[in-house]
DSSP file (Angstrom, degrees, kcal/mol; ACC not computed):
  #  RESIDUE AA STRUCTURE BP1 BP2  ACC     N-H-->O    O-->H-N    N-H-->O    O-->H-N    TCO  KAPPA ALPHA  PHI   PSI    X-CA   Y-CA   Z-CA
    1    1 A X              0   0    0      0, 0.0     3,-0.0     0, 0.0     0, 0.0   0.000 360.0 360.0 360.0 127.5  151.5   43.2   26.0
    2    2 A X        -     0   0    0      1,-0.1     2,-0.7     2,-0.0     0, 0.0  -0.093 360.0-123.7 -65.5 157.6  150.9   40.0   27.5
    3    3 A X        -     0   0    0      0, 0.0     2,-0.8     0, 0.0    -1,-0.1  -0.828  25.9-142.9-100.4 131.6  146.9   39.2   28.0
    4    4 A X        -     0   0    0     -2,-0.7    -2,-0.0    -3,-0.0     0, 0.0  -0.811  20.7-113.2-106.4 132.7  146.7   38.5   31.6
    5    5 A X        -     0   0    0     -2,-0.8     2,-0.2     1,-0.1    -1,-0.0  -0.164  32.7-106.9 -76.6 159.3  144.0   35.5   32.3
    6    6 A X        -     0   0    0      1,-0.1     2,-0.3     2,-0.1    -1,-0.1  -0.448  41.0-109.5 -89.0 135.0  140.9   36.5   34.2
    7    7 A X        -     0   0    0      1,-0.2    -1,-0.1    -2,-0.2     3,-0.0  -0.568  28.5-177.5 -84.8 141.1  140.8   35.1   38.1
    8    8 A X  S    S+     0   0    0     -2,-0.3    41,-0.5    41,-0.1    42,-0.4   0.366  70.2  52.0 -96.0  -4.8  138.6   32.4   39.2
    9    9 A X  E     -A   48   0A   0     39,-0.2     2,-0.3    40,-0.1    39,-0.3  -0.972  63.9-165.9 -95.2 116.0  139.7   32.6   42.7
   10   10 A X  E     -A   47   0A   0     37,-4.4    37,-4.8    -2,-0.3     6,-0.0  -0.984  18.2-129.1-120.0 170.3  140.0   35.1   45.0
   11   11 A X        -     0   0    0     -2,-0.3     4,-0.4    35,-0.2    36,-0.2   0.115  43.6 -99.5 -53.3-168.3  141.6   35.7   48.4
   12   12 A X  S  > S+     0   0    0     33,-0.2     4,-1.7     2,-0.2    -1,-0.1   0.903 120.2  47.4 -21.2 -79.7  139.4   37.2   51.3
   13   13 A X  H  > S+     0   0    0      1,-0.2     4,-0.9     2,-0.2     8,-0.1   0.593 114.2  42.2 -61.1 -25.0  140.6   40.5   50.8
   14   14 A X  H  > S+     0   0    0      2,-0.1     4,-1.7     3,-0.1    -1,-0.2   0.735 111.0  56.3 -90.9  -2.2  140.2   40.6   47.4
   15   15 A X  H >4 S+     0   0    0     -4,-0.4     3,-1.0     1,-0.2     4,-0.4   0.999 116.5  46.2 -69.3 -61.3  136.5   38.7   47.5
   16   16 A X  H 3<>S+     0   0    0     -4,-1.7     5,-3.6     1,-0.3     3,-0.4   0.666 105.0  51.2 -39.7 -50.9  136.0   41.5   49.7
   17   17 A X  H ><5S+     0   0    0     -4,-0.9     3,-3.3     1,-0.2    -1,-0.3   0.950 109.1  62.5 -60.8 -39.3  137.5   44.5   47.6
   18   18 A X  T <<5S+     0   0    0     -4,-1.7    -2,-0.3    -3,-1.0    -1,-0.2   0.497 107.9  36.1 -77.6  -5.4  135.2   43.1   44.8
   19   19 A X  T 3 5S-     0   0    0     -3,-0.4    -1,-0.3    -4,-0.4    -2,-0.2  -0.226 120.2-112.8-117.9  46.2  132.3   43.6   46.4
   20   20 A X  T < 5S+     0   0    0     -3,-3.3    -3,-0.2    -5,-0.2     2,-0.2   0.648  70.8 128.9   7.1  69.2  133.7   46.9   47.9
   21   21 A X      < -     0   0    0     -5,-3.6     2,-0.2    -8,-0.1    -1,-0.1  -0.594  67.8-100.4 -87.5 158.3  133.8   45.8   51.7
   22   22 A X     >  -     0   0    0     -2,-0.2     4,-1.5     1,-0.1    -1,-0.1  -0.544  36.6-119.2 -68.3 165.1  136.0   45.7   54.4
   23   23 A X  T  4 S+     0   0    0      2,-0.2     4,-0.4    -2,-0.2     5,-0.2   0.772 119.8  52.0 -62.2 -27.7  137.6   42.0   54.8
   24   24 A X  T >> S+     0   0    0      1,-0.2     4,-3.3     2,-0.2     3,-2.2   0.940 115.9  44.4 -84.5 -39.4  135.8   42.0   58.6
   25   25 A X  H 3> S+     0   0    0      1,-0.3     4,-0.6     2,-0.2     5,-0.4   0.930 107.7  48.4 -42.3 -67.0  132.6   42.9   56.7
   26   26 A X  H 3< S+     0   0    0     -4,-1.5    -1,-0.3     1,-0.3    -2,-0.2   0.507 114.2  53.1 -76.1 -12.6  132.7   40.6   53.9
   27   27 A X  H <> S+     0   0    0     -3,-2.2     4,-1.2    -4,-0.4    -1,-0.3   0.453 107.2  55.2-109.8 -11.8  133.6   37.3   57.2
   28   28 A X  H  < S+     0   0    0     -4,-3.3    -2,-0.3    -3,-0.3    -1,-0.2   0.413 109.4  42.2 -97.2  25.0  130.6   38.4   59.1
   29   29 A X  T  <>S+     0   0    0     -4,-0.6     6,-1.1    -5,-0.2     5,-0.8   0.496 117.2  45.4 -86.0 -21.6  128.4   37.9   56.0
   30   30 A X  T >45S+     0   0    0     -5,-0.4     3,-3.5     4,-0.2    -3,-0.1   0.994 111.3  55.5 -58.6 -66.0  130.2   34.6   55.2
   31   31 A X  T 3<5S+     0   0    0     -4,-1.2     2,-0.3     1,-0.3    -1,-0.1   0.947 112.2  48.0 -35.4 -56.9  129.8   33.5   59.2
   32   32 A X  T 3 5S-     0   0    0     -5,-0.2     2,-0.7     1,-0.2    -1,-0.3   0.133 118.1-103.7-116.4  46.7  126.0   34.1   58.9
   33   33 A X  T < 5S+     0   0    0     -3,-3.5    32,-0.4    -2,-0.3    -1,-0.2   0.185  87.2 114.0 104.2 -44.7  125.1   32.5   56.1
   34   34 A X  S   <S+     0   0    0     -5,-0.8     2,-0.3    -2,-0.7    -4,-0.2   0.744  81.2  21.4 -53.1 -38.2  124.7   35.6   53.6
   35   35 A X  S    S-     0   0    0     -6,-1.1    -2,-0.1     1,-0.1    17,-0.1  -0.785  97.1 -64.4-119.2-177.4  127.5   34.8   51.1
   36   36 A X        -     0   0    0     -2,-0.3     2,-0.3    15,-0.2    -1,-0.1  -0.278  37.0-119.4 -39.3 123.0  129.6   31.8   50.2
   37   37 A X        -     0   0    0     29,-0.2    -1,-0.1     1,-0.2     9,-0.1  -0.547  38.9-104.2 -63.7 159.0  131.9   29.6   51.9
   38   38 A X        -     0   0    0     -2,-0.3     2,-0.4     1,-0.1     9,-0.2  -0.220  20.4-123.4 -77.4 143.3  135.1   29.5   50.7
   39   39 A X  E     -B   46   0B   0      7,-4.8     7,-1.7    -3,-0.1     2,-0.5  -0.768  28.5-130.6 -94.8 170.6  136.3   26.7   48.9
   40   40 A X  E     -B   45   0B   0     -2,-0.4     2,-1.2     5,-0.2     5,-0.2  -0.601  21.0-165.3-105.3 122.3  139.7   25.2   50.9
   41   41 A X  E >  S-B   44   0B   0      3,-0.5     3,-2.0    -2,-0.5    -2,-0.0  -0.543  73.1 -43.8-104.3  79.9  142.6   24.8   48.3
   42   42 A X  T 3  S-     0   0    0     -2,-1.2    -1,-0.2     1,-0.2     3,-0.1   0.924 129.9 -35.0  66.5  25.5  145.5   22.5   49.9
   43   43 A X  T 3  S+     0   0    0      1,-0.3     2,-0.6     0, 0.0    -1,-0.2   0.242 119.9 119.2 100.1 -11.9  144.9   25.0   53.4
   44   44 A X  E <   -B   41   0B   0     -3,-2.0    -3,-0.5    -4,-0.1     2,-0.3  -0.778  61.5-144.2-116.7 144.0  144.2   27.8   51.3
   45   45 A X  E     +B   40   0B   0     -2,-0.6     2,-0.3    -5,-0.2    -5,-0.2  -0.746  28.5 169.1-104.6 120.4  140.7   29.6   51.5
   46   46 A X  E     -B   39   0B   0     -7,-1.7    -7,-4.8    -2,-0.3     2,-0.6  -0.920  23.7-145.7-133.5 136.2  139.1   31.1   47.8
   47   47 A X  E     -A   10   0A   0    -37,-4.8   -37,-4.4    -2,-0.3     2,-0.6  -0.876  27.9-104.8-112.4 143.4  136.1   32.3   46.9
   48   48 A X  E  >  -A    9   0A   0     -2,-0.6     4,-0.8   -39,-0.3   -39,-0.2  -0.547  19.7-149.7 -52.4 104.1  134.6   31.8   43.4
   49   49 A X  H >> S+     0   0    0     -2,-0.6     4,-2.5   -41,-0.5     3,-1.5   0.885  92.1  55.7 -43.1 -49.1  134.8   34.6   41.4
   50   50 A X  H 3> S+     0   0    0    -42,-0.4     4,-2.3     1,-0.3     5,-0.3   0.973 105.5  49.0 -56.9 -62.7  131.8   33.9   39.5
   51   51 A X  H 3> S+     0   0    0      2,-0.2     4,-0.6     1,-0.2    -1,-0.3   0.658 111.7  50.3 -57.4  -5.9  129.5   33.7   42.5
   52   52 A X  H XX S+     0   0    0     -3,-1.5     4,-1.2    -4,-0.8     3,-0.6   0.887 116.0  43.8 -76.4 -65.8  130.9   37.1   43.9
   53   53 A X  H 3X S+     0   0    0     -4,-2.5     4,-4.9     1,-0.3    -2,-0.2   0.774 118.4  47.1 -59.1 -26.5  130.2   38.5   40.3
   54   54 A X  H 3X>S+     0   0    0     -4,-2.3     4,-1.8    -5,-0.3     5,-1.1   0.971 109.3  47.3 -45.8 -75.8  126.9   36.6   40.5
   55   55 A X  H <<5S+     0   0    0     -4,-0.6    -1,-0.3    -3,-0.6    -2,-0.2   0.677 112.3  58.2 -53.6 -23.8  125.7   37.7   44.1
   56   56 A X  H  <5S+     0   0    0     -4,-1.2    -1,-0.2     1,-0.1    -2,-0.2   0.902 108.4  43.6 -89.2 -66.0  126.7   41.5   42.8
   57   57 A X  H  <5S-     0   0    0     -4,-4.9    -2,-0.2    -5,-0.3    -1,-0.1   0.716 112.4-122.0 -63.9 -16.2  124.4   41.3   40.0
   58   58 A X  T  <5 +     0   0    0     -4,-1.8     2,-0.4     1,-0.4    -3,-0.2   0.872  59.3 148.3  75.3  47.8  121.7   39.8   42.0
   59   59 A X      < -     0   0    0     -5,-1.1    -1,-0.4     1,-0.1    -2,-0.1  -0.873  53.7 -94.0-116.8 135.2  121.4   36.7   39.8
   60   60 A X        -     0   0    0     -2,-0.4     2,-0.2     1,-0.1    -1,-0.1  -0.147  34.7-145.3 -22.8 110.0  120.3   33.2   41.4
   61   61 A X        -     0   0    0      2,-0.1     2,-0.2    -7,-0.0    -1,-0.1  -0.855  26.3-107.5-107.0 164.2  123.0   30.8   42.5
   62   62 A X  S    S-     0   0    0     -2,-0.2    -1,-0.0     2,-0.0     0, 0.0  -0.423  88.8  -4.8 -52.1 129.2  122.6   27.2   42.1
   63   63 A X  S    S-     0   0    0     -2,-0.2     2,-0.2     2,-0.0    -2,-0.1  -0.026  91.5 -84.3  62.0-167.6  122.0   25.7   46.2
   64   64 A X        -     0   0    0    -29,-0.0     2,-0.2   -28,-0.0    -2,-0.0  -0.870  39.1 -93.4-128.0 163.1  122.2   27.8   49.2
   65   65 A X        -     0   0    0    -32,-0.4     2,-0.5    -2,-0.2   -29,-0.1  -0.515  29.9-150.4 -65.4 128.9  125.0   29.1   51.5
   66   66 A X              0   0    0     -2,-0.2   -29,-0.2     1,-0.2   -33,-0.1  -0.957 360.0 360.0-117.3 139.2  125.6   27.1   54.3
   67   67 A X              0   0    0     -2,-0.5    -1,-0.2   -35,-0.1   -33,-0.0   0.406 360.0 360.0 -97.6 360.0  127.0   29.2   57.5
């Protein structure tokens, strides 16, 4: 069985799932400021896994979110 590598991206919906939200929930916390913008990939919008897992645990990110 192949080892399948661990994601460092996610969509919306899955940023969302991973901090077990709806997707409208999880863009009005983005909109004001509470989580991370997305970074923009070639037109497509990803959130860092690691700062979801981060924000979850309630561990310190590096800067602030800017709305």
């Amino acid at each position: 069985m192949a080892n399948r590598p661990s994601p460092i991206l996610a969509s919306e919906k899955t940023a969302a799932a991973l901090l077990d939200m709806k997707p409208a929930e999880f863009r009005s916390l983005v909109q004001a400021g509470a989580l991370p913008q997305p970074e923009n990939i070639h037109g497509f919008q990803r959130w860092r896994v690691r700062e979801l897992e981060a924000i979850a645990s309630g561990d310190p990110l590096d800067g602030e979110f800017e709305a």
